[in-house]
LOLUMLO-12012 format. One record per residue (C-alpha): residue in one letter; x, y, z. Coordinates in Angstrom, 2 decimals, always signed. Last residue first. Layout:
BEGIN
<rest: a&px: X&py: Y&pz: Z>
...
END
This chain:
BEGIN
<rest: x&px: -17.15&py: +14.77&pz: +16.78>
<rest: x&px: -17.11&py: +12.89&pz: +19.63>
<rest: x&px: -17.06&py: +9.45&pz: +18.46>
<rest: x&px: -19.81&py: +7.23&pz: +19.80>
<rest: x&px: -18.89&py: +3.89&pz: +21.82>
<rest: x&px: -20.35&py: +0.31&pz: +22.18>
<rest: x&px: -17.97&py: -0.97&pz: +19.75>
<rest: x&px: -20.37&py: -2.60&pz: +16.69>
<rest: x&px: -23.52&py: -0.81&pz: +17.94>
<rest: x&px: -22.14&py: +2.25&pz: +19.03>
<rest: x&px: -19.93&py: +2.63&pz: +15.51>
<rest: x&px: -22.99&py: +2.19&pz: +13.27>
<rest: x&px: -25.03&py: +4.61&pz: +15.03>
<rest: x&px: -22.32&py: +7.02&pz: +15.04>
<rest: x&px: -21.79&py: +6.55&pz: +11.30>
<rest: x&px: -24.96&py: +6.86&pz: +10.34>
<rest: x&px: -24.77&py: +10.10&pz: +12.30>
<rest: x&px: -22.09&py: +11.57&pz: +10.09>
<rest: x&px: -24.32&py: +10.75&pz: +6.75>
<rest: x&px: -23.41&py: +8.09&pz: +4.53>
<rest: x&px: -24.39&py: +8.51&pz: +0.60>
<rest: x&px: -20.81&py: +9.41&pz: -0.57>
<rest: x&px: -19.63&py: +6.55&pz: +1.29>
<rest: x&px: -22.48&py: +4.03&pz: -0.64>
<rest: x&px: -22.00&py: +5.40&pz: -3.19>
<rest: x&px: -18.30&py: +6.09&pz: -4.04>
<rest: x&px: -17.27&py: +2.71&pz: -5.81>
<rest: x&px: -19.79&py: +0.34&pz: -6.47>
<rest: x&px: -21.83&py: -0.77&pz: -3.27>
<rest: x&px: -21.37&py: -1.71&pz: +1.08>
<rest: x&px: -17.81&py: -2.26&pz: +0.57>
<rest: x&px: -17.52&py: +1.27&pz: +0.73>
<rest: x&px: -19.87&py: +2.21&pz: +4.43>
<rest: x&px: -17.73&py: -0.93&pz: +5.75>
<rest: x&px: -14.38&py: +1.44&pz: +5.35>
<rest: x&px: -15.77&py: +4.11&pz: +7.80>
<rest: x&px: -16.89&py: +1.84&pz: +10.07>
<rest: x&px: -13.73&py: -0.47&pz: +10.26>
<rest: x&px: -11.46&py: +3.15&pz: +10.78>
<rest: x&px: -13.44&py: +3.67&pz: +13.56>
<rest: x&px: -12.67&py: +0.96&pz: +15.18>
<rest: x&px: -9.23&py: +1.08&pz: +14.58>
<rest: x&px: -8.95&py: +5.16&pz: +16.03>
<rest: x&px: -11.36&py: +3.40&pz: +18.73>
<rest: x&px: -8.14&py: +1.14&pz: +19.12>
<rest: x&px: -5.50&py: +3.61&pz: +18.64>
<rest: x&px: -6.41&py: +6.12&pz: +21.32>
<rest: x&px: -8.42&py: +9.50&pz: +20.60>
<rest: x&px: -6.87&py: +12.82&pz: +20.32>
<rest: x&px: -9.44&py: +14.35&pz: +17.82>
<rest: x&px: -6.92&py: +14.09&pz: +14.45>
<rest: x&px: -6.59&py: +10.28&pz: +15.52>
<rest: x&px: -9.84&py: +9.80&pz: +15.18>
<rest: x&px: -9.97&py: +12.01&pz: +11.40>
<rest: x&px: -7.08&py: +9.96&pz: +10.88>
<rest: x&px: -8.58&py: +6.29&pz: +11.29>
<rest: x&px: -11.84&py: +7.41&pz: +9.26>
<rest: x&px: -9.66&py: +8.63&pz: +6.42>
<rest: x&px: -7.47&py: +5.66&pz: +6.65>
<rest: x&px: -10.10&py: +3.71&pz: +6.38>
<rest: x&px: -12.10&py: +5.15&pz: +3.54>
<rest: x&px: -8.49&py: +4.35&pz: +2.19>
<rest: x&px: -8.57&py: +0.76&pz: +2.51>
<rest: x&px: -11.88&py: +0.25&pz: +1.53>
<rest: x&px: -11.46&py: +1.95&pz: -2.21>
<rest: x&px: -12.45&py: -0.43&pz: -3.73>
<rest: x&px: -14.03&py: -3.96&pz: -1.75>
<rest: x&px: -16.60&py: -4.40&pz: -3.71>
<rest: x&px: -20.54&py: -5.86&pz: -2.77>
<rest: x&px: -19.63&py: -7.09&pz: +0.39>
<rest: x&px: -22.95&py: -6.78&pz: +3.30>
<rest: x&px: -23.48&py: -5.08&pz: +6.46>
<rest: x&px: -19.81&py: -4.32&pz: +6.93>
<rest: x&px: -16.94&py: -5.28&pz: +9.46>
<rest: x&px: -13.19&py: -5.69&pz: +8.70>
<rest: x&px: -10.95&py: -7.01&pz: +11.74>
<rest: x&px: -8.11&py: -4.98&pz: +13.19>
<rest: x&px: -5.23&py: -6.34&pz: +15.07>
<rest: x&px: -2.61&py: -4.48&pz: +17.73>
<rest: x&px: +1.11&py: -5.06&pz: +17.33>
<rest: x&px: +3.78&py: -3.54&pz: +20.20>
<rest: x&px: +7.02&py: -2.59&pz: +18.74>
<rest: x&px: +7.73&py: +0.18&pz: +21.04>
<rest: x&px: +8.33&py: +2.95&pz: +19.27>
<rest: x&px: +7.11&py: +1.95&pz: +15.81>
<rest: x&px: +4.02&py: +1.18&pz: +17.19>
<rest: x&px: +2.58&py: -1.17&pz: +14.70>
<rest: x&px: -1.02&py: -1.49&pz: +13.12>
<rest: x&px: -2.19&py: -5.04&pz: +12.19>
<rest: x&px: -5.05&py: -5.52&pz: +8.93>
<rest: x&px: -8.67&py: -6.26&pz: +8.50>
<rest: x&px: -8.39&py: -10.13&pz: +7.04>
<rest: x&px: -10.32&py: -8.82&pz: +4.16>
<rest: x&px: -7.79&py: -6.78&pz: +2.91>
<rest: x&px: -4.90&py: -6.88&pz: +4.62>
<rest: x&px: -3.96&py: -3.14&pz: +5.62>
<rest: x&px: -0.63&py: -2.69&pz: +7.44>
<rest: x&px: -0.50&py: +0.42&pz: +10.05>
<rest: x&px: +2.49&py: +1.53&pz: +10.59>
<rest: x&px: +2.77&py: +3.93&pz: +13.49>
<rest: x&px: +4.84&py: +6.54&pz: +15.09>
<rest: x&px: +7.43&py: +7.55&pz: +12.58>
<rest: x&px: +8.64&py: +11.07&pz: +13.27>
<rest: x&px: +12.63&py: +9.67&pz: +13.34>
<rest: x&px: +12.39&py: +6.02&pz: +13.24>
<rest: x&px: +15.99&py: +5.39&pz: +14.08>
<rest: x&px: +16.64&py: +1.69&pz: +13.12>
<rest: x&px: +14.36&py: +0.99&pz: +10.09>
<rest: x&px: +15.82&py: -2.25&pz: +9.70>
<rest: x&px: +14.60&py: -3.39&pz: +13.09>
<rest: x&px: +10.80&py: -2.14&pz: +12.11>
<rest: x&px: +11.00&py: -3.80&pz: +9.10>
<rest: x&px: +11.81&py: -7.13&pz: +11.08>
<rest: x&px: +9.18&py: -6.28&pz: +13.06>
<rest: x&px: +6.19&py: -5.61&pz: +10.13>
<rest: x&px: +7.39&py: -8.63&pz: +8.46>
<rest: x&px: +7.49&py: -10.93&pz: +11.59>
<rest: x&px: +3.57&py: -9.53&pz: +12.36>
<rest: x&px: +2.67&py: -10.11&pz: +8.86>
<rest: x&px: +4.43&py: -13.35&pz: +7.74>
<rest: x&px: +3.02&py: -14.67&pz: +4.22>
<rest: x&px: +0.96&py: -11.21&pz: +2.94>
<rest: x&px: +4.04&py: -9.11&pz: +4.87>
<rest: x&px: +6.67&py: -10.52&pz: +2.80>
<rest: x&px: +7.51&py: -7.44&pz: +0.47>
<rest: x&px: +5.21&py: -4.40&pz: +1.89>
<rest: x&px: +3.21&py: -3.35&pz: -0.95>
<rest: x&px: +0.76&py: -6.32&pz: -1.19>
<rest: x&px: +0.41&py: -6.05&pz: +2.08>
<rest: x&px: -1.10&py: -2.79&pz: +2.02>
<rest: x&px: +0.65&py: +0.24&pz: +3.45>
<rest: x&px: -0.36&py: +2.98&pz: +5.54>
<rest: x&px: +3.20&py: +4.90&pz: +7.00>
<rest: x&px: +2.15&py: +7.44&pz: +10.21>
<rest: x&px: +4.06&py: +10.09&pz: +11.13>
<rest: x&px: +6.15&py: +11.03&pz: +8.24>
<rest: x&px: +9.98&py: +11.73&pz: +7.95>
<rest: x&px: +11.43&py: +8.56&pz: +8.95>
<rest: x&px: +9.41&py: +6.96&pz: +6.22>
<rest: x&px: +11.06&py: +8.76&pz: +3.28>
<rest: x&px: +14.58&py: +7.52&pz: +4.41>
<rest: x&px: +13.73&py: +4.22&pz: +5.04>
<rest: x&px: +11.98&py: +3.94&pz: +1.36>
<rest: x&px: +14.95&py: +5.17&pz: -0.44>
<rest: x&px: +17.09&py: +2.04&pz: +1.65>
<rest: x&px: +14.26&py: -0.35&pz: +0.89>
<rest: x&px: +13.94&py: +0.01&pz: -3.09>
<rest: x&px: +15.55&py: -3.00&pz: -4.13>
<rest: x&px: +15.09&py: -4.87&pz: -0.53>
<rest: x&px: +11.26&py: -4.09&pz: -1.60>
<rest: x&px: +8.39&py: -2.14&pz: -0.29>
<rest: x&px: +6.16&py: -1.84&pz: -3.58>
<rest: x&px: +5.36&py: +1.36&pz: -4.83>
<rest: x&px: +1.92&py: +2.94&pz: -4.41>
<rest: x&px: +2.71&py: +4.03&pz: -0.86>
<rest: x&px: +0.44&py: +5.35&pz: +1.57>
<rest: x&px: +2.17&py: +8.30&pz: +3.51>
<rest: x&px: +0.68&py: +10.32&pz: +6.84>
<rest: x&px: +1.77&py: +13.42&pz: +8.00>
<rest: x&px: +0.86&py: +14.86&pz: +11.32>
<rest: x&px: +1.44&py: +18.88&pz: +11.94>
<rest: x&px: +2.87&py: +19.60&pz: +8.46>
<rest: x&px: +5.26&py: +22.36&pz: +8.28>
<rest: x&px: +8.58&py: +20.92&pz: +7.98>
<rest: x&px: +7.52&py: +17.37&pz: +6.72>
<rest: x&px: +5.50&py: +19.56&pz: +3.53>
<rest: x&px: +8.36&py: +19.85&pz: +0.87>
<rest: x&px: +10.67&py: +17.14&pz: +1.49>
<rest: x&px: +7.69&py: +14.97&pz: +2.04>
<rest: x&px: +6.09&py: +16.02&pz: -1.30>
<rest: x&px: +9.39&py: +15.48&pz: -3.08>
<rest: x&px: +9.55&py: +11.80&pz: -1.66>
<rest: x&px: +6.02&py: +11.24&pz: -2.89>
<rest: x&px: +6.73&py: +12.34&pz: -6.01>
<rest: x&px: +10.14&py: +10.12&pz: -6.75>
<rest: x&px: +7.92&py: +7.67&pz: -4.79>
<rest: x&px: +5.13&py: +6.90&pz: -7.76>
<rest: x&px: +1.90&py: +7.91&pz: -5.94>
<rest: x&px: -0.18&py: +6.77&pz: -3.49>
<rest: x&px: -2.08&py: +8.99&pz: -1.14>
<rest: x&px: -0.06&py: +11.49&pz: +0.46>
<rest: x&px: -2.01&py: +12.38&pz: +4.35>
<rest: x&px: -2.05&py: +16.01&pz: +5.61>
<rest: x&px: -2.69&py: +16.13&pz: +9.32>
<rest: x&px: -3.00&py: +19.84&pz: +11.32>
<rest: x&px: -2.90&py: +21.56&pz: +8.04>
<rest: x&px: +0.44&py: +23.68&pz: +8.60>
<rest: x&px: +0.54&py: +23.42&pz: +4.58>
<rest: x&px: -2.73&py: +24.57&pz: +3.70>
<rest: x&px: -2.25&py: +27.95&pz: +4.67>
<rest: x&px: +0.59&py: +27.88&pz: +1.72>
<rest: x&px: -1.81&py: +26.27&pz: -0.84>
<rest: x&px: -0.23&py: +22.94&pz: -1.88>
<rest: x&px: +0.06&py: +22.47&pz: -6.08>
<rest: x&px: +3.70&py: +24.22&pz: -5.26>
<rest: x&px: +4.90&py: +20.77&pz: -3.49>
<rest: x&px: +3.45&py: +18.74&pz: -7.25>
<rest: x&px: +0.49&py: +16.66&pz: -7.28>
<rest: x&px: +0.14&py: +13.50&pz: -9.49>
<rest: x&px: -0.91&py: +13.24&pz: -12.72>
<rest: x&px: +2.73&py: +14.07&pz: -14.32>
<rest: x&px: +4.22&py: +10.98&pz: -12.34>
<rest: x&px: +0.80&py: +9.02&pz: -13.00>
<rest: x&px: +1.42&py: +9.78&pz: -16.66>
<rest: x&px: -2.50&py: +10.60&pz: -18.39>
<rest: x&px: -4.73&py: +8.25&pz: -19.96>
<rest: x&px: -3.96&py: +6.26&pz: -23.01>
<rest: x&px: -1.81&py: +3.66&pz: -22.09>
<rest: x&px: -4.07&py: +2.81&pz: -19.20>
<rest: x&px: -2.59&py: +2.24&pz: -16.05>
<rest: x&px: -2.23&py: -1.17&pz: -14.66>
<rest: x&px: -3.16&py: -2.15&pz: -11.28>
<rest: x&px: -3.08&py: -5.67&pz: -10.03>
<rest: x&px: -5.21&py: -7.20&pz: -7.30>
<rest: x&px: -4.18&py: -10.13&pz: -5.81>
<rest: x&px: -4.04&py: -14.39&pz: -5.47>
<rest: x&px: -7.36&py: -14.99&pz: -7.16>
<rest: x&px: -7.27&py: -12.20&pz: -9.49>
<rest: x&px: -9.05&py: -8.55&pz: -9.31>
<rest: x&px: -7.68&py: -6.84&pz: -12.13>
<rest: x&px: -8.28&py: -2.87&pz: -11.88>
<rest: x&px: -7.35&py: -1.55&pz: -15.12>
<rest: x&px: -6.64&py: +2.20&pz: -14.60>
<rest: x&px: -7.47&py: +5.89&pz: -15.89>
<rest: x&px: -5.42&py: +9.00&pz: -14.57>
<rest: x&px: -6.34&py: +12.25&pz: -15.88>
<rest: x&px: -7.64&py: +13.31&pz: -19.78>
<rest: x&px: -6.68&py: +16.66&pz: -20.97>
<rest: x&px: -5.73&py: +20.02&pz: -20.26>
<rest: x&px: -5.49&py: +19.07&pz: -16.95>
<rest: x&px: -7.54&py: +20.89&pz: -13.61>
<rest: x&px: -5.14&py: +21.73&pz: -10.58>
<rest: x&px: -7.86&py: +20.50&pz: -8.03>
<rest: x&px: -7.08&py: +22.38&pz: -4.57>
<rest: x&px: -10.53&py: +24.14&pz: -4.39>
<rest: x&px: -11.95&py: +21.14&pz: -3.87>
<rest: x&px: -12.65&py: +21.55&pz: -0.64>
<rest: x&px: -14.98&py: +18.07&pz: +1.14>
<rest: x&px: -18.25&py: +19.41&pz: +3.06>
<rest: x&px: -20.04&py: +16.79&pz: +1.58>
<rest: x&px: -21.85&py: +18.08&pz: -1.46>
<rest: x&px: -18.06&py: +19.00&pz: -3.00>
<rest: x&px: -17.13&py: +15.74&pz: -3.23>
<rest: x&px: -20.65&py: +15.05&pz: -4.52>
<rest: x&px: -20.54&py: +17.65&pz: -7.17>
<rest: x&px: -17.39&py: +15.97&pz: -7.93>
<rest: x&px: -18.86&py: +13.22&pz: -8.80>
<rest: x&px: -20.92&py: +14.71&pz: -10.88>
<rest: x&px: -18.81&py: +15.92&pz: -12.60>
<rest: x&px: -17.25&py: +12.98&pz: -13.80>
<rest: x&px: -13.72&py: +12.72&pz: -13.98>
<rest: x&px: -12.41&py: +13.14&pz: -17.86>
<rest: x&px: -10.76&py: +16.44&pz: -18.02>
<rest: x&px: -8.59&py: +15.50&pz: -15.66>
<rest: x&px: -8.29&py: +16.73&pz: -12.48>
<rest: x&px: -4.70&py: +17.23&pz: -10.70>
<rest: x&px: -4.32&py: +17.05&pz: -7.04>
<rest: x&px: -5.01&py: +18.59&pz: -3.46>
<rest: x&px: -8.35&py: +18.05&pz: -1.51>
<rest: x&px: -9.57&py: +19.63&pz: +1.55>
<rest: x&px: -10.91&py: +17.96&pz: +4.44>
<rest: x&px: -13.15&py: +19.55&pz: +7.79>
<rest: x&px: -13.41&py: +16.73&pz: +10.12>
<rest: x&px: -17.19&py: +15.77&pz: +10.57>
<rest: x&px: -16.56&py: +12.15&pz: +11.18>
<rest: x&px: -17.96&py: +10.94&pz: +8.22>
<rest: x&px: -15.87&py: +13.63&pz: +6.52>
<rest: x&px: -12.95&py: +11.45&pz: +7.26>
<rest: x&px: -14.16&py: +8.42&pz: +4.95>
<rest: x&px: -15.43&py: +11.09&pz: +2.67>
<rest: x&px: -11.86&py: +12.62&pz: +1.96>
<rest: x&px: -9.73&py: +9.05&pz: +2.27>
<rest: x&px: -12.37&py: +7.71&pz: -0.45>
<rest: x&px: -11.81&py: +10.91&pz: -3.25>
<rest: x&px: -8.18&py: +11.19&pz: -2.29>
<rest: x&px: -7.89&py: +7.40&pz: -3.23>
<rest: x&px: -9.47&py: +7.76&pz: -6.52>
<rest: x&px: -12.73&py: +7.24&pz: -7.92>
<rest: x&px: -15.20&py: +7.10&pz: -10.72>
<rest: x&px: -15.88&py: +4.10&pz: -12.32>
<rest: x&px: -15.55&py: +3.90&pz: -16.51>
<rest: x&px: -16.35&py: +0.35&pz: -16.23>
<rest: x&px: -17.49&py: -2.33&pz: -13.80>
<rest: x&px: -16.70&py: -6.03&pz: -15.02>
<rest: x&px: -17.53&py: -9.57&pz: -14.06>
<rest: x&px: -15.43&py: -12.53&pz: -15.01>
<rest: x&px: -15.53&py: -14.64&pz: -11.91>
<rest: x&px: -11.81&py: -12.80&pz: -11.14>
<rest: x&px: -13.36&py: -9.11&pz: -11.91>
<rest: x&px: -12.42&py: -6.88&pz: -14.42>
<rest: x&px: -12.77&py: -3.22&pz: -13.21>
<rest: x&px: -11.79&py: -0.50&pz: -15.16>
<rest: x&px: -11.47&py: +3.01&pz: -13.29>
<rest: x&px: -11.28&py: +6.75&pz: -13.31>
<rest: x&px: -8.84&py: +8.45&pz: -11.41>
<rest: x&px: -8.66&py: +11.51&pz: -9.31>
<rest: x&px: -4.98&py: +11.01&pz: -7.84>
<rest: x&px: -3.11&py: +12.23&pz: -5.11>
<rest: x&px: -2.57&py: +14.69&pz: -1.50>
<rest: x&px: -5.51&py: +14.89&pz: +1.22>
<rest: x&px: -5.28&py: +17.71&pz: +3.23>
<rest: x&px: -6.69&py: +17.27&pz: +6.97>
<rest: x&px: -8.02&py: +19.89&pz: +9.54>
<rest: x&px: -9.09&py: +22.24&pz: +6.38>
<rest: x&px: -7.35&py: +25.34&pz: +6.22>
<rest: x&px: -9.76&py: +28.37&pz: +5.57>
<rest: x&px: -8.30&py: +32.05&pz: +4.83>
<rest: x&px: -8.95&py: +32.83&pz: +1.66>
<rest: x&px: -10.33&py: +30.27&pz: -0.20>
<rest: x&px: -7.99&py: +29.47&pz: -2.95>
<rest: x&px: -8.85&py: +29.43&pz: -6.66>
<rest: x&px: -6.65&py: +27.35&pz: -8.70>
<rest: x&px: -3.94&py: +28.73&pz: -11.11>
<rest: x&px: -4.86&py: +28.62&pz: -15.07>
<rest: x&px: -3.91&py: +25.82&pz: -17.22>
<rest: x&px: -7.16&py: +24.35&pz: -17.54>
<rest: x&px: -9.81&py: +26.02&pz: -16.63>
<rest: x&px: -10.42&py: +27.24&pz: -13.14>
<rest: x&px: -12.00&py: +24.48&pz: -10.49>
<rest: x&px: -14.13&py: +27.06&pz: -7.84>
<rest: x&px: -16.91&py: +24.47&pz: -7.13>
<rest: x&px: -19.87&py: +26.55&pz: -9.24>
<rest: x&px: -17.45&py: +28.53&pz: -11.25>
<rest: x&px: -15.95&py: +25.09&pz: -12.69>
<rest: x&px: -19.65&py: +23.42&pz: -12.83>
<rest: x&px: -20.42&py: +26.70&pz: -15.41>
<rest: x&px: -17.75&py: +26.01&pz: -17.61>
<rest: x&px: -17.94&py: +22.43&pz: -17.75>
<rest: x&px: -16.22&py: +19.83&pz: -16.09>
END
């Protein structure tokens, strides 16, 4: 951004510490990327240079909901400002943006028949180095009443739990590396210390072919689940299943939305949605439900519109007609 949109949404230049605002903690801290994004569709279509990142769509999916949300991450000199003056537009803090002194993450998004794959541009920034570090957290920030990691490579991630599991009132974790029996051991350990583990299943080895046996069996291997309460697996367009890790009992989500236009983004709009429920004591299924609504605002357009253009009581309206309730926020 430019000088003047740095003073105007407290970003310093890069290299310099962030501005805090003194004394405000936001309900829920979102931890990750800003990235920019190449989309190549599988009929051939493409969307380039499109602004987004999962902090971006976790931040307005819970602002829908009027939860107060800061944001925590590097910002490269790339991500568009106005954007950001959306971010900021909605009630979201930016004032935890560590800004680069150069380009920030930028991905190919390929949309194929059996998956998406993401695959990170060689020219645009090291998702390890592009990702927030424990000392990028303001210290008020830290007893945030949820703070949720977005993905990241799990050497990060696993630093960021070590750092924030002490302090954080709910944490929540949404891996970027795959689940595997490779990995699993490193993964058990991380998991034990969060509240609430968001995976897709294209990140959870087995879980596309056998959901519910994949999310028990994983469950059985986990043994002592330490903080774990819930897993909630997201499946695309088939909605997803969220697990009690307590007591092993399954409940299923289905995906709503006026129309499809791209499905971006989706999964973290409804985690946002899903925490900020959760975040105001209610019960997993309306924390579902409202989960759906905030994710059908994304699929509605490209990227951040539609959510960014959603208003609170949209969102009401939206979840009374589908459920036959109204949050109470």
């Amino acid at each position: 951004p430019c000088p003047r949109a740095r003073r105007a949404y407290g970003i310093p230049r890069a290299g310099a510490a962030p501005r805090r605002r003194a004394g405000v903690t936001p309900d829920l801290v979102c931890l990750g990327n800003l990235i920019v994004d190449d989309l190549v569709f599988a009929d051939g279509r493409t969307r380039m240079g499109e602004p987004g990142g999962a902090i971006a769509y976790v931040a307005l999916g819970a602002r829908l909901w009027n939860v107060g949300v800061g944001v925590v991450g590097p910002l490269g000199s790339d991500y568009p400002r106005d954007s950001l003056e959306g971010l900021h537009a909605r009630g979201v803090d930016i004032s935890g943006l560590r800004p680069l002194p150069g380009p920030g993450l930028r991905t190919w998004l390929l949309h194929e028949p059996c998956g998406r794959r993401v695959i990170h541009r060689l020219d645009s920034a090291d998702h390890f180095e592009a990702s927030p570090r424990p000392d990028d957290v303001p210290a008020a920030w830290r007893a945030a009443r949820a703070i949720h990691l977005a993905p990241m490579p799990l050497a990060r991630q696993r630093e960021l739990v070590a750092s924030l599991a002490p302090t954080a009132g709910m944490l929540s974790l949404d891996p970027h590396e795959t689940v595997s029996v490779s990995n699993a051991d490193a993964w058990r350990e991380v998991v034990r210390h969060v509240d609430v583990f968001i995976p897709n299943d294209e990140e959870l080895a087995g879980a596309r072919e056998a959901p519910e046996q994949t999310l028990r069996a994983w469950r059985a291997a986990l043994g002592d689940p330490g903080r774990l309460k819930f897993v909630l697996l997201k499946q695309g367009a088939r909605g997803g299943l969220a697990l009690d890790a307590r007591t092993g009992a399954t409940t299923r989500w289905r995906p709503r939305a006026e129309r499809v236009v791209d499905a971006t983004g989706a999964g973290d709009a409804f985690a946002g949605g899903w925490l900020a429920a959760w975040l105001e004591q209610q019960d997993l299924q309306a924390a579902l439900e409202q989960g759906v609504v905030s994710a059908s605002f994304v699929l509605e357009d490209w990227g951040l519109a539609a959510l960014s253009a959603a208003t609170p009581a949209a969102a009401r309206l939206r979840r009374q007609a589908w459920f036959g309730r109204v949050a109470s926020g």
